[in-house]
C-alpha positions in Angstrom: 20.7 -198.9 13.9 19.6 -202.3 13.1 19.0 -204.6 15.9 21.2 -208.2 15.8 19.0 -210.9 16.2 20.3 -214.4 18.7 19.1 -217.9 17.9 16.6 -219.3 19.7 17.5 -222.5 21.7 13.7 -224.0 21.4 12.9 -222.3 17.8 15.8 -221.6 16.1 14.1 -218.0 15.3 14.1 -214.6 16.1 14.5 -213.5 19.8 14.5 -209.9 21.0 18.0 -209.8 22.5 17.2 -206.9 24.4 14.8 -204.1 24.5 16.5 -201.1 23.5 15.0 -198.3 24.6 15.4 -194.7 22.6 19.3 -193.4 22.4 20.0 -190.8 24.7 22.2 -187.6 24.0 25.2 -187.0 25.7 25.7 -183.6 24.7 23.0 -180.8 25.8 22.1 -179.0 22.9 20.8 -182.1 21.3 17.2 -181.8 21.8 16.3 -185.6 20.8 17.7 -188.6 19.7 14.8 -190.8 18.2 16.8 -193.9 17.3 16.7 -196.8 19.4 20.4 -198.0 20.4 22.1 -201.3 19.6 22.3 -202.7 22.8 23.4 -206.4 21.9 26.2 -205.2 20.0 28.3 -206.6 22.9 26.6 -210.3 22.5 26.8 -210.6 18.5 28.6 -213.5 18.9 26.0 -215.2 21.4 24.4 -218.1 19.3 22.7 -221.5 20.3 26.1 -223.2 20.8 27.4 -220.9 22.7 24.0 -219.3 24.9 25.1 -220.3 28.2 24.2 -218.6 32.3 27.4 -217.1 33.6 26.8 -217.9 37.2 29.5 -220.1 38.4 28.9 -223.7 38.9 27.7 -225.3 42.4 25.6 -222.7 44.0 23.6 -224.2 46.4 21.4 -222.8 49.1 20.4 -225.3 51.2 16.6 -225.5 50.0 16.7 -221.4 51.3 12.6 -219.8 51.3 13.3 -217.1 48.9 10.4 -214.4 49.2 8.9 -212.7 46.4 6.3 -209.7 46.2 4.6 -209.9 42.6 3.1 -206.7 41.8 2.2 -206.7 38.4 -0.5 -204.0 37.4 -3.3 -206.3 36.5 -4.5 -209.5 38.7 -4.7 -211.7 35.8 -1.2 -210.9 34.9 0.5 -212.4 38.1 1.2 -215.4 35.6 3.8 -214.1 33.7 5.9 -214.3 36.9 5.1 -217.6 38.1 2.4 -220.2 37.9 1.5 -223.6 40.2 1.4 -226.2 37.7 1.7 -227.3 34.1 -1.7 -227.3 32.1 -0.3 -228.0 28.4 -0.2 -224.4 27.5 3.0 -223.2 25.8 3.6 -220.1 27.8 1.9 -221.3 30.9 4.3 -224.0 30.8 7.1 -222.4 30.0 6.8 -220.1 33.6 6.4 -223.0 35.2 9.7 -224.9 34.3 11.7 -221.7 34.3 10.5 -221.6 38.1 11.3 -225.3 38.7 14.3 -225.6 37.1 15.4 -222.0 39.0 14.8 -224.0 42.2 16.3 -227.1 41.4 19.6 -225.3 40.0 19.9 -222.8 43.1 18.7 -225.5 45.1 16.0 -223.1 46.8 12.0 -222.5 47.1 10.1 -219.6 45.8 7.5 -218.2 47.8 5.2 -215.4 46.7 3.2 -212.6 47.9 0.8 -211.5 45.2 -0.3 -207.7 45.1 -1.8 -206.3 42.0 -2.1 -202.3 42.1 -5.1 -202.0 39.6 -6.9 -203.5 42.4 -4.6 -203.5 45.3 -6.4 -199.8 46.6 -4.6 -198.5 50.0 -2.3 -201.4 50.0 -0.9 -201.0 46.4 3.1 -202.5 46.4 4.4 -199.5 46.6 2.6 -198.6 50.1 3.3 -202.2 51.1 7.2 -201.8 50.5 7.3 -198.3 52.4 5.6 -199.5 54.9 8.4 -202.3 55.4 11.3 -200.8 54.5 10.3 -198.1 57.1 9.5 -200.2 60.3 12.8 -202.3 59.3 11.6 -205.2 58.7 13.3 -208.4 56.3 9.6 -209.5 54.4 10.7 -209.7 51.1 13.6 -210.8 48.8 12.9 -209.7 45.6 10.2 -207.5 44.5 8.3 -207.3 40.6 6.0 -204.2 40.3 5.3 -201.8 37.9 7.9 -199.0 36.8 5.6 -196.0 37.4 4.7 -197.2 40.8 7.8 -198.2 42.6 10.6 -195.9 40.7 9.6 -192.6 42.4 10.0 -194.4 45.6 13.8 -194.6 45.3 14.4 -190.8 46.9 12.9 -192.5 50.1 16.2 -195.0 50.1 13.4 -198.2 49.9 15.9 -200.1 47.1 18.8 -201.7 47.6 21.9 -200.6 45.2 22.5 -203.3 42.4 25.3 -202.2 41.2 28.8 -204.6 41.4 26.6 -207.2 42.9 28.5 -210.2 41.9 26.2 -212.4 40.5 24.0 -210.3 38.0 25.4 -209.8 34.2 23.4 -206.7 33.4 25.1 -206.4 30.1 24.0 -209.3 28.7 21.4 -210.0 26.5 18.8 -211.0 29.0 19.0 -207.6 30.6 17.1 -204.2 28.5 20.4 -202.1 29.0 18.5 -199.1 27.3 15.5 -199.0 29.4 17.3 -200.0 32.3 19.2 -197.1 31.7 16.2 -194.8 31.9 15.7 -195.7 35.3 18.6 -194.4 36.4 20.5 -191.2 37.5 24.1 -190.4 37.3 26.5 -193.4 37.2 27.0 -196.1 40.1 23.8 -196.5 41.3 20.7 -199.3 40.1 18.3 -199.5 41.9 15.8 -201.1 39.3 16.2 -203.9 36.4 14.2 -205.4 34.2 14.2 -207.8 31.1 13.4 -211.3 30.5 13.2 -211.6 33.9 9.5 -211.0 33.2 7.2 -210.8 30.6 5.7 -207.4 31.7 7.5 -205.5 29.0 7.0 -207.3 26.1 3.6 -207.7 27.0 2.7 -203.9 26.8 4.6 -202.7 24.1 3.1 -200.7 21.8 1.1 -202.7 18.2 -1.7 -201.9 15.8 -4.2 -203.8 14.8 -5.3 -203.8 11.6 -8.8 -205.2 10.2 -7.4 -206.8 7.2 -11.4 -207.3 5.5 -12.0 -203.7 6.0 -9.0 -203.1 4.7 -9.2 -204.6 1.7 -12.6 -203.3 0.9 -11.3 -200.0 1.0 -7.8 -199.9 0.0 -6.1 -202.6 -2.1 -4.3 -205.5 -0.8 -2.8 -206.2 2.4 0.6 -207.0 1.3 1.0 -203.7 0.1 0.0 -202.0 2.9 2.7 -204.5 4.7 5.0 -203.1 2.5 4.5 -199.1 3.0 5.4 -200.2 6.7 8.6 -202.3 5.3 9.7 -198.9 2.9 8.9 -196.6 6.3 6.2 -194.9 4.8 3.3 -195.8 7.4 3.0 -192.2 8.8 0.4 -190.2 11.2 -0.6 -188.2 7.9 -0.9 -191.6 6.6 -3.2 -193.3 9.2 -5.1 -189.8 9.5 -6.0 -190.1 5.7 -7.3 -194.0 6.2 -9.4 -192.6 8.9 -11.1 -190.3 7.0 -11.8 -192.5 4.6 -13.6 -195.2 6.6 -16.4 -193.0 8.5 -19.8 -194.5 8.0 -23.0 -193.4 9.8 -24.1 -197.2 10.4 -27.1 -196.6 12.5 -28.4 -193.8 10.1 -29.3 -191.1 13.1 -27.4 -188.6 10.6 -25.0 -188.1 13.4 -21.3 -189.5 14.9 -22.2 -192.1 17.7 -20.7 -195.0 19.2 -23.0 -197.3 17.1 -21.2 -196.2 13.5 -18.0 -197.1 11.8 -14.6 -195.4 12.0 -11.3 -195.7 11.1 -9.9 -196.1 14.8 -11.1 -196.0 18.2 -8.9 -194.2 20.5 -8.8 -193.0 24.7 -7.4 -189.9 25.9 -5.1 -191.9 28.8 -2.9 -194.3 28.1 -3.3 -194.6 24.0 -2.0 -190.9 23.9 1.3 -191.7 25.4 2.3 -194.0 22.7 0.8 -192.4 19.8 3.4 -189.7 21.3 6.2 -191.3 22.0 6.4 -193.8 19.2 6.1 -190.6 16.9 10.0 -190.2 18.2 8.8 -187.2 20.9 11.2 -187.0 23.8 10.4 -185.3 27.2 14.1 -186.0 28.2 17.8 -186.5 27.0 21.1 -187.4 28.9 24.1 -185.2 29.4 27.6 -187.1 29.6 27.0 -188.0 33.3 24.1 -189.4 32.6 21.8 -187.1 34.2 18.7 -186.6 32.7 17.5 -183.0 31.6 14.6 -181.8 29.7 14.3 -181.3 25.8 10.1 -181.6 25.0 9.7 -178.2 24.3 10.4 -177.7 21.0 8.8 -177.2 17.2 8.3 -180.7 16.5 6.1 -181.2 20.1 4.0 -178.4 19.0 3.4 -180.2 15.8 2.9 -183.2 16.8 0.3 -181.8 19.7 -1.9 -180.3 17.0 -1.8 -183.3 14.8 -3.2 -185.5 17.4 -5.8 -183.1 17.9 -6.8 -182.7 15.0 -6.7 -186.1 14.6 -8.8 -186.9 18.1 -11.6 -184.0 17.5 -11.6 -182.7 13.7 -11.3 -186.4 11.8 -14.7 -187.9 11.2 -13.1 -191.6 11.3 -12.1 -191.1 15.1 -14.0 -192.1 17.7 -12.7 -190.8 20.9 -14.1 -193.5 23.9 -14.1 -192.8 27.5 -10.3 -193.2 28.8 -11.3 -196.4 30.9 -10.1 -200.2 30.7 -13.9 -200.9 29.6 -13.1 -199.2 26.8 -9.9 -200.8 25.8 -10.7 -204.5 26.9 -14.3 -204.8 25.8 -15.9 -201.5 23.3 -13.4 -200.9 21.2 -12.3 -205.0 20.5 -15.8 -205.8 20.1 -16.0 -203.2 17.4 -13.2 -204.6 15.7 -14.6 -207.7 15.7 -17.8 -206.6 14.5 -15.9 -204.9 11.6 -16.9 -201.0 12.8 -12.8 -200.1 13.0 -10.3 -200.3 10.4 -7.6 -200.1 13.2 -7.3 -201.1 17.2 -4.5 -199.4 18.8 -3.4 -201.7 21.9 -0.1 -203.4 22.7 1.0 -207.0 22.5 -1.0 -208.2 25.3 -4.3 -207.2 23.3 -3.7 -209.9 21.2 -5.1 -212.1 24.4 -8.6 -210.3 24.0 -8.8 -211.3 20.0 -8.4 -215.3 19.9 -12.1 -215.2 19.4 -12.1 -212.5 16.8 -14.0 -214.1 13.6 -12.6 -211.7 10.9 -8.4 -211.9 10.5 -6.3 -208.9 11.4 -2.9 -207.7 11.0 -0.8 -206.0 13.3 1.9 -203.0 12.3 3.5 -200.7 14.6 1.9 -197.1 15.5 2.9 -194.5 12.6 6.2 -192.9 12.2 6.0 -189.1 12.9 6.8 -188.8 9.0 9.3 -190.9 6.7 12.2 -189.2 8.1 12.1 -191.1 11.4 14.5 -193.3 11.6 12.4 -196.5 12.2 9.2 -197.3 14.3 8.7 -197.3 17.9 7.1 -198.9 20.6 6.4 -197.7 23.8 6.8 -199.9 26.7 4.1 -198.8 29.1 4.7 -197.4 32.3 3.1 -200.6 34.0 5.6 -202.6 32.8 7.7 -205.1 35.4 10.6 -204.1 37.0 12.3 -205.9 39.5 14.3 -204.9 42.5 15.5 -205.4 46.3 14.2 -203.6 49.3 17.0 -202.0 50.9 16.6 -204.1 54.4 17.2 -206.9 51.9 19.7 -209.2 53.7 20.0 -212.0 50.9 21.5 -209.7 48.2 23.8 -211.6 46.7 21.3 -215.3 46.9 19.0 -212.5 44.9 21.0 -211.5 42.4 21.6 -215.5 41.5 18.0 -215.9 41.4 17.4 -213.0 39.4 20.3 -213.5 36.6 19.0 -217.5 36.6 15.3 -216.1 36.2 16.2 -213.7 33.6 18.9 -216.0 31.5 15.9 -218.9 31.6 13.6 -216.0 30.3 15.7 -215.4 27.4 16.3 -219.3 26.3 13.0 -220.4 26.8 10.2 -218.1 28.3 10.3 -215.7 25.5 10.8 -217.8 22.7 7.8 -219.4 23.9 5.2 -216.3 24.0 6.8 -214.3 21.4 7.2 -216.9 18.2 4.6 -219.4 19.5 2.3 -217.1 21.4 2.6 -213.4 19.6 4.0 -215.1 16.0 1.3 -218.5 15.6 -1.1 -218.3 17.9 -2.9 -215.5 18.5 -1.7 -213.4 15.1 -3.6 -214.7 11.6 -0.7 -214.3 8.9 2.6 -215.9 8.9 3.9 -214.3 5.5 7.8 -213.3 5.6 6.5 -209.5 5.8 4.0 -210.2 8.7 6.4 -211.5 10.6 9.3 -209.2 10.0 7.1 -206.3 10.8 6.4 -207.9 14.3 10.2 -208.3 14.7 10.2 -204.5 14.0 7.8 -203.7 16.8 9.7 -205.8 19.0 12.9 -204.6 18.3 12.6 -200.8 18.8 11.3 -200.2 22.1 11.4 -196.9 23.7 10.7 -195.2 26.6 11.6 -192.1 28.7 12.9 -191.4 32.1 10.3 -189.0 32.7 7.2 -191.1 31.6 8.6 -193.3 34.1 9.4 -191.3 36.9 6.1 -189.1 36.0 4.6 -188.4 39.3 7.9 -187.1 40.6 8.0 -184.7 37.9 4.9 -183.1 38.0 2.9 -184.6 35.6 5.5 -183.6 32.7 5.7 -187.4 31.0 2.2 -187.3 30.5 2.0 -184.3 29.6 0.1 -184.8 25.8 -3.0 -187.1 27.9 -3.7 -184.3 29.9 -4.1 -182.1 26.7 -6.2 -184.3 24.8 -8.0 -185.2 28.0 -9.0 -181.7 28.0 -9.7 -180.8 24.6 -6.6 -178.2 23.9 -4.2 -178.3 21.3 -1.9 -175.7 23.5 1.5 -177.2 24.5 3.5 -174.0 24.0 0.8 -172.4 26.9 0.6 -175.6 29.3 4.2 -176.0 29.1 5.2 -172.6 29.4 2.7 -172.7 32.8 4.6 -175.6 34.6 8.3 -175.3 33.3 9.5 -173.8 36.3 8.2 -176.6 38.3 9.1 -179.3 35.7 12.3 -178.2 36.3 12.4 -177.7 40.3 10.8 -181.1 40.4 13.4 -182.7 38.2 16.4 -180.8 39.7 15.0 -182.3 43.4 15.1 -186.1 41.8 18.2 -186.1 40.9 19.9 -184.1 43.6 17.5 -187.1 46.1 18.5 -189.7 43.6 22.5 -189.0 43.5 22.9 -188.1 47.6 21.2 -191.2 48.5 24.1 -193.3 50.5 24.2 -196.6 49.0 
């Protein structure tokens, strides 16, 4: 299903109305739904005359200290939540006056507690929040952190029920009903939302880069290869071919090394889990109560788990680098740069590490499992944002004004800002009609699962495809069929946590 797109108030372009993330089933027996759902169906009509916040008029709170824990994953991404000044940047900028004009509307004052888990150690967000929430105490307000990190928590009772809270319009546009969905168990109960309240999704959803002078040396031109993505023909089989293709032994030691030239670099960790799930593979599905219960093992996993190997450890175009943030932040860009990849797998934010890059690139989604999916996904990372209360919260309703005004100012002007003027003009190198409506493609599909996100409740089962390339193996029936008992027992004891907490 096609998403709608709104009208931008700044740009009068295309703005993700709200990231969808993959349908779910509501019948068991469905083992997989791969197509993302049409969550703005209800806001179709939503246009620049009519874009307006639904919070009622007048809500003043005296020049209230409203408390915020920022948790974002990485230290230099406490930005995309709030920033001290103006500096003439367009995204930098556009923080800042969402958080200005946040204050001067609600007549209140942000103040922030900033906690980054990459480098937080033993006193990561999701530590600091039990530690809180368990001696009682009223420290925070409102609390960003990253989904895999603070959704397990919930079975403790550290979140404070969202649901019916007057002032937040969680069906609108500015709220990802899809992947706010996957957050969630049964009916009645969110503890956890996220959308343009932050940047942190967008940010780290899935893209390719694509080296458009290699390209073009070994393929022929670049608009056509735009336009196998536009006809859904850019497969695995596809990019596995292009790989192939593009091995060179540059340093001439008659062996593969880190030194030569391949098609793509790739890591075991995180770059696995969206080769896998943008290929339309789902660990989980929904039954009509919206409770979540396992469908991964299954013909097309198996497939898919060889491909990737075979793809990892029997292509000579594939270098496989050490699964570290050296290699995604610094090896593999600088070889992109230096024209030694065809392709850099990354996500929107890797654009940030390019602006130098010399040579132009493209950027395309991650391959379709083969031409009959549906359409191209993109993984939203499990360190992207989501925001939520502590359950000694004792401003709930003061919070949910800040959080729809946050979100709604995301959507009007934050977003605009970093995904046509940021992502579209100026860190991408082509503005051509198909350039740009393949970015609206990635941006428009997102996915994601409940059990990549609730991972280390579930033993590990979300991540399940890392841990086989990590370790060499093409064997999911074998791995699988050695943890599905406790996939199972782990998943029944979330949900029975999850639906008997008293909220």
């Amino acid at each position: 299903m096609k998403q709608k797109t709104i009208v931008s108030l700044l740009l009068a372009a295309v703005v993700l109305a709200a990231v969808s993330s993959c349908g779910d089933s509501s019948e068991k027996g469905k083992e997989e739904n791969t197509t993302p759902t049409d969550s703005t169906a209800a806001t179709e009509a939503v246009t620049e005359e009519t874009l307006k916040s639904l919070l009622p008029e007048g809500l003043d709170y005296g020049g209230a200290e409203f408390r915020v824990l920022s948790g974002p994953y990485f230290e230099n991404d406490v930005w995309m939540l709030h920033v001290d000044e103006a500096s003439g940047d367009v995204v930098n900028d556009a923080v800042y006056n969402r958080i200005a004009k946040t204050e001067s509307d609600l007549n209140m004052k942000f103040t922030y507690t900033d906690i980054c888990t990459q480098t937080s150690g033993s006193e990561d967000p999701a530590k600091l929040i039990t530690r809180s929430v368990t001696a009682g105490s009223d420290d925070y307000d409102l609390i960003f952190g990253c989904a895999y990190n603070l959704a397990p928590l919930v079975v403790n009772n550290m979140f404070y029920n969202l649901e019916g809270n007057e002032y937040l319009h969680l069906d609108q546009p500015w709220w990802y009903q899809n992947f706010n969905k996957e957050l969630t168990i049964g009916e009645g109960k969110t503890f956890f939302v996220t959308g343009d309240i932050t940047l942190g999704v967008l940010r780290n959803m899935s893209c390719m880069y694509v080296n458009k002078q290699l390209y073009a040396q070994y393929y022929e031109s670049v608009d056509e290869m735009y336009q196998e993505v536009l006809d859904g023909k850019w497969t695995f089989e596809r990019l596995a071919q292009n790989c192939t293709d593009l091995y060179q032994d540059l340093n001439g030691d008659g062996k593969p090394s880190d030194e030569d030239r391949y098609g793509i670099g790739v890591i075991t960790a995180s770059l696995t889990d969206h080769f896998t799930y943008d290929a339309g593979i789902r660990v989980t599905a929904r039954d009509e109560n919206n409770l979540p219960y396992l469908v991964m093992n299954n013909e097309k996993t198996v497939n898919h788990t060889q491909r990737l190997y075979d793809l990892y450890y029997q292509n000579p175009g594939v270098r496989v680098f050490p699964p570290d943030y050296n290699s995604l932040d610094i090896v593999m860009p600088k070889k992109f740069n230096a024209n030694e990849l065809l392709y850099l797998p990354g996500w929107f934010y890797t654009s940030e590490l390019l602006r130098d890059m010399e040579v132009d690139y493209a950027v395309i989604p991650f391959p379709k499992y083969d031409e009959s999916q549906e359409t191209y996904l993109s993984l939203a990372h499990d360190i992207s944002v989501i925001s939520c209360l502590p359950s000694t919260c004792t401003k709930a309703d003061m919070a949910g004004a800040v959080m729809e005004t946050l979100a709604f100012e995301g959507y009007k002007n934050l977003l605009p800002a970093y995904y046509e003027v940021a992502i579209k003009v100026k860190y991408t190198r082509d503005s051509t009609d198909a350039a740009m409506q393949i970015l609206d493609i990635i941006h428009d599909n997102s996915t994601t699962d409940f059990a990549f996100i609730y991972n280390y409740a579930l033993n590990g089962i979300g991540l399940i495809e890392r841990d086989l390339m990590g370790g060499k193996s093409a064997d999911f029936a074998s791995k699988y069929a050695k943890s599905e008992k406790t996939y199972q027992k782990k998943l029944d004891k979330l949900i029975e946590a999850y639906t008997s907490i008293d909220s």
